[in-house]
N, C-alpha and C positions, 0 to 999 in steps of 0.2 A: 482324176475322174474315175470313178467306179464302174469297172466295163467286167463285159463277161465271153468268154467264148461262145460263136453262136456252131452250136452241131446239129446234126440230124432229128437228133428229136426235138430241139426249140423250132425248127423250121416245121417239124410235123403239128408240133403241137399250136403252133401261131396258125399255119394252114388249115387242120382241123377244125380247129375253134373259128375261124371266123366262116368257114363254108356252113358249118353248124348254123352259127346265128345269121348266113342270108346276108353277108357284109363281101362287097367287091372289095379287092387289094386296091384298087382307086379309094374307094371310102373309107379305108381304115387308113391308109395315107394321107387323106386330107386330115381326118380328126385326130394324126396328132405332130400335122403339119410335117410331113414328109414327104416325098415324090413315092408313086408306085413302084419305081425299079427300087428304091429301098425295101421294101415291103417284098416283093418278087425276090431280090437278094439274101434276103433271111429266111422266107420260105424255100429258098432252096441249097442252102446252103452254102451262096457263094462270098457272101458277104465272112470276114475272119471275126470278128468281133461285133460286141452291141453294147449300146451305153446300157447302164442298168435304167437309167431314167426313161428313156427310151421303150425297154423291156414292159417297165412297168405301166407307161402309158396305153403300150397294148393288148396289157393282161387288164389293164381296167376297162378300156373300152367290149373286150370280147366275154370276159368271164360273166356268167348270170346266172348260176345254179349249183347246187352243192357240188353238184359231179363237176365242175368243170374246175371247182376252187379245188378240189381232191386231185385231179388231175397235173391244177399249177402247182399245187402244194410237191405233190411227187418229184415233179422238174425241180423244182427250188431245191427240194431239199438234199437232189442228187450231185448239184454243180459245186463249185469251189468259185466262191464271189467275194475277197475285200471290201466288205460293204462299207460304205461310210457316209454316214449321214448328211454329213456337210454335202456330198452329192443329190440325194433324190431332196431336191430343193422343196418341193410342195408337196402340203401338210397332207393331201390325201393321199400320197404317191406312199410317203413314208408310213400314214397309219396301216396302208393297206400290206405293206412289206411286214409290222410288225403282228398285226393279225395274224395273216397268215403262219409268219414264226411261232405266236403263242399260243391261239386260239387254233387253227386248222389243221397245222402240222400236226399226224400223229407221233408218238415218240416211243421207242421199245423203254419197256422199264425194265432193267438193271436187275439185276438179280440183287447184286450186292447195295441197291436203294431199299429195297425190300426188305434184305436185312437190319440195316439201319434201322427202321422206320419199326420192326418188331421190336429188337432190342431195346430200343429206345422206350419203348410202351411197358414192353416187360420190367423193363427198371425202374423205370416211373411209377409204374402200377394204375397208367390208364387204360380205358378198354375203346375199341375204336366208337363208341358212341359217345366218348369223350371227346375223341378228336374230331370228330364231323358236330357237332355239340358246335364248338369251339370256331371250328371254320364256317359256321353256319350260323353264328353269331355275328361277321362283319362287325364286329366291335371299334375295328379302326378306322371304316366308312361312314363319314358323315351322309344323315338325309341319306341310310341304305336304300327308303323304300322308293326313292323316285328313279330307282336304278331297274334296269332288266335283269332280271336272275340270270346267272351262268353264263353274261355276255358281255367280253371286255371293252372297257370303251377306253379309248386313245384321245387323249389333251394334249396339248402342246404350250411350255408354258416362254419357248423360243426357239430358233432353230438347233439348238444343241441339246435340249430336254425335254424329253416326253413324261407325260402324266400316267398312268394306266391304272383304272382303277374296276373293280368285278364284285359284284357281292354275289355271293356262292349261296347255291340251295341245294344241295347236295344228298342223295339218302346214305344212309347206312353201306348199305350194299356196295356203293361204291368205293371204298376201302375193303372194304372184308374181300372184293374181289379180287386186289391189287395183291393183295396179303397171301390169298388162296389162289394165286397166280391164275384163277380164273380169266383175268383182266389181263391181256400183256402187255399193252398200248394205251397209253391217251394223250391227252395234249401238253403241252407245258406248265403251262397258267395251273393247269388240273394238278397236277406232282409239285409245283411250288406252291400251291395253296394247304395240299396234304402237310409238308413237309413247315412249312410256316405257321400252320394249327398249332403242329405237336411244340416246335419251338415256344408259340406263345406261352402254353399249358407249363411252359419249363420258366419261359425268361420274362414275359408276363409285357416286355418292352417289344411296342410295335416294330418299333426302326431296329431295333437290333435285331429283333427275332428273325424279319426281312431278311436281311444282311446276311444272317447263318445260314436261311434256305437256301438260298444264293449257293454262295460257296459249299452247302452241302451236297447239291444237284451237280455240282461242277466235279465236286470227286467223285463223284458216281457217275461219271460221264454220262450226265444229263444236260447237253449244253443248248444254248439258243442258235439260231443260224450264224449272227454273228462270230459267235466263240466256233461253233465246230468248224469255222471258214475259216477263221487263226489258226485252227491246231491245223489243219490240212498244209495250211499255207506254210506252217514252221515244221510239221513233218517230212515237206514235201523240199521244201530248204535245207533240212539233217539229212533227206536221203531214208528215212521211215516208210513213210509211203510206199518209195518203189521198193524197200526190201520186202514189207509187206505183201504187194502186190509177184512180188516174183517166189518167192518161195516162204517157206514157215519161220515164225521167227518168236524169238522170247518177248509177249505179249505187252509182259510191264515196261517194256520199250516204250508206249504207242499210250496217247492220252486217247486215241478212238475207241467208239464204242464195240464193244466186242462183238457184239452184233454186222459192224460194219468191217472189223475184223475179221471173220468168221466167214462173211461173205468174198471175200478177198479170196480166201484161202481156199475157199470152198470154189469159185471159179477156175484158181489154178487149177484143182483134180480137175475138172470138167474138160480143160482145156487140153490136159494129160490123154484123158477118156476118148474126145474124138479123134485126136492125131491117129491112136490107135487103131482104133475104127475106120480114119482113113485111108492107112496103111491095106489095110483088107477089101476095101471099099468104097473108093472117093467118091463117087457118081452118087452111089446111093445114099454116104454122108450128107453130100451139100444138098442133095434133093429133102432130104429130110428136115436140113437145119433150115432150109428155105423155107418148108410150110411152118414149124415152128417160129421162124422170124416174123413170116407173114399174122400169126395167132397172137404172136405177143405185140405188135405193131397195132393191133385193133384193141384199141384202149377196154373195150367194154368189156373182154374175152377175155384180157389180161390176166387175169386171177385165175381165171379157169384153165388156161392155160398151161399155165405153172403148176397147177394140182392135179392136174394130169399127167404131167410131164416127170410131177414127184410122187406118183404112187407107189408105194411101198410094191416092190416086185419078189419080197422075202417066198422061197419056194419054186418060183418058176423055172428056175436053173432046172430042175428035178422033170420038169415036162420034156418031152420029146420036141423035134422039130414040128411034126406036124401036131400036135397039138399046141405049143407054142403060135403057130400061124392059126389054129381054130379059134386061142382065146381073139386073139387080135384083132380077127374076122369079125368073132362077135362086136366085140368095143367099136370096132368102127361105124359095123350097122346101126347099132344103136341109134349113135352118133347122128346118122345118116339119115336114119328113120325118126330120130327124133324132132332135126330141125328141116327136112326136106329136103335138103340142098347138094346132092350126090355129088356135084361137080366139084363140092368143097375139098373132096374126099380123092379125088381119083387119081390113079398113076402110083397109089404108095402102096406097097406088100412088104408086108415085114421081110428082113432078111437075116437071122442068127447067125452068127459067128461061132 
């Protein structure tokens, strides 16, 4: 049975979302036939585990708006789950898992997909309105036009194979950005569609062509949730993972994405940075990692939060103390003045080291 650790942010986020939509932890417990201390135990974290079936029934029943699928998508795509089909037994539980995988999930694209995908053009000697051409043809979709453009739809043709089938309307642009790294992110379905144009343009055979995307996206650490919950799970078995996570390590170790990588590594210094800082200062550390936690804990602020938190500070070393606390001063009033809310703000003065 396919289960998943339940931590603090699935209990925020099943809490969130149903105060959102106006739904008692009695009523979301009846609708998918559970008692409320079920429901009470996952929103707070006491409960150790959740069936995935389970999970899913209460991401169907709460979710209703882009934000909110952006929201699950992010959870999803941060845990480490053995998903297995043979588990989320009904067909909506299971379309709505692989949506989310193909269609909602954004995905960092690779650097070295990127190159491929030039390379590959450049030798061929097509131009990307060849390949949007190409994938904007649905040549291998029968009856494309009774389909929804850009919207994948999930069939079932038993409990052990799914159908998925998308006709793509795609402009130009959307290559050329990927290309020009304008673009850093998109969906799955979106990079395996790109990636299975250019194959056709080569190998002219549908099923094969498929087949090569596939295992293209896969060496280019493009994987679906399933596969990148393999590799976690067989990293995490080698003992990858936690070298990863503990200190720096030789990269081509690790089938994760370097991005995921990256962030690994990039936590360690972090983690480096406040010790030190506490070292000097513990009172005014946790005070400050507490409104920060509280900033990134409020879904909607999320982003902004973090873009704040990484603004380039190149130069400020060179300021003084007090004008160091002048710029800060400012930034805060801003802040302050811009959304009303003083109290949001108060008890923090910077303190340089």
């Amino acid at each position: 049975m396919a289960t998943t650790k339940v931590t603090p942010e699935l209990g925020k986020i099943v809490r969130d979302l149903r105060k959102q939509a106006g739904i008692t932890a009695a009523d979301l417990a009846k609708a998918i036939r559970k008692s409320s201390g079920y429901i009470s135990n996952i929103e707070n974290s006491k409960a150790k585990i959740i069936n995935c079936k389970d999970m899913f029934d209460i991401f169907e029943v709460l979710v209703s708006d882009a934000v909110d699928k952006s929201r699950v998508n992010d959870f999803l795509n941060s845990i480490k789950i053995d998903f297995d089909p043979s588990d989320i037994t009904s067909e909506i539980k299971r379309e709505f898992f692989i949506l989310f995988d193909k269609q909602f999930r954004a995905i960092n694209i690779e650097e070295s997909l990127v190159e491929y995908i030039k390379t590959e053009m450049d030798r061929e000697g097509f131009t990307v309105d060849d390949v949007i051409a190409e994938l904007n043809s649905n040549r291998a979709v029968e009856n494309p036009e009774k389909y929804q453009k850009n919207k994948l739809i999930v069939g079932f043709l038993d409990d052990n194979f799914s159908v998925e089938t998308i006709v793509f309307d795609l402009p130009t642009e959307f290559l050329s950005d990927i290309l020009s790294r304008n673009t850093r992110s998109t969906n799955y379905i979106r990079l395996l569609g790109i990636v299975y144009a250019l194959r056709m343009l080569i190998e002219s055979n549908a099923s094969v062509a498929l087949s090569q995307a596939k295992a293209i996206l896969y060496e280019n650490r493009i994987y679906t949730l399933d596969e990148r919950n393999k590799i976690m799970h067989d990293e995490e078995q080698l003992g990858v993972l936690q070298e990863i996570k503990r200190t720096h390590i030789d990269k081509s170790k690790s089938k994760l994405s370097e991005e995921l990588i990256q962030y690994y590594e990039a936590l360690n210094g972090l983690v480096d940075v406040l010790d030190v800082i506490k070292d000097e200062d513990a009172a005014y550390t946790a005070q400050s990692l507490e409104n920060l936690a509280k900033s990134l804990n409020t879904y909607r602020v999320t982003s902004m939060a973090l873009a704040l938190l990484a603004m380039p500070l190149t130069g400020v070393e060179t300021l003084t103390v007090d004008e160091q606390k002048l710029l800060f001063s400012k930034i805060r009033r801003l802040v302050e003045d811009t959304i009303g809310d003083k109290e949001r703000n108060r008890g923090l003065e910077i303190e340089p080291f």
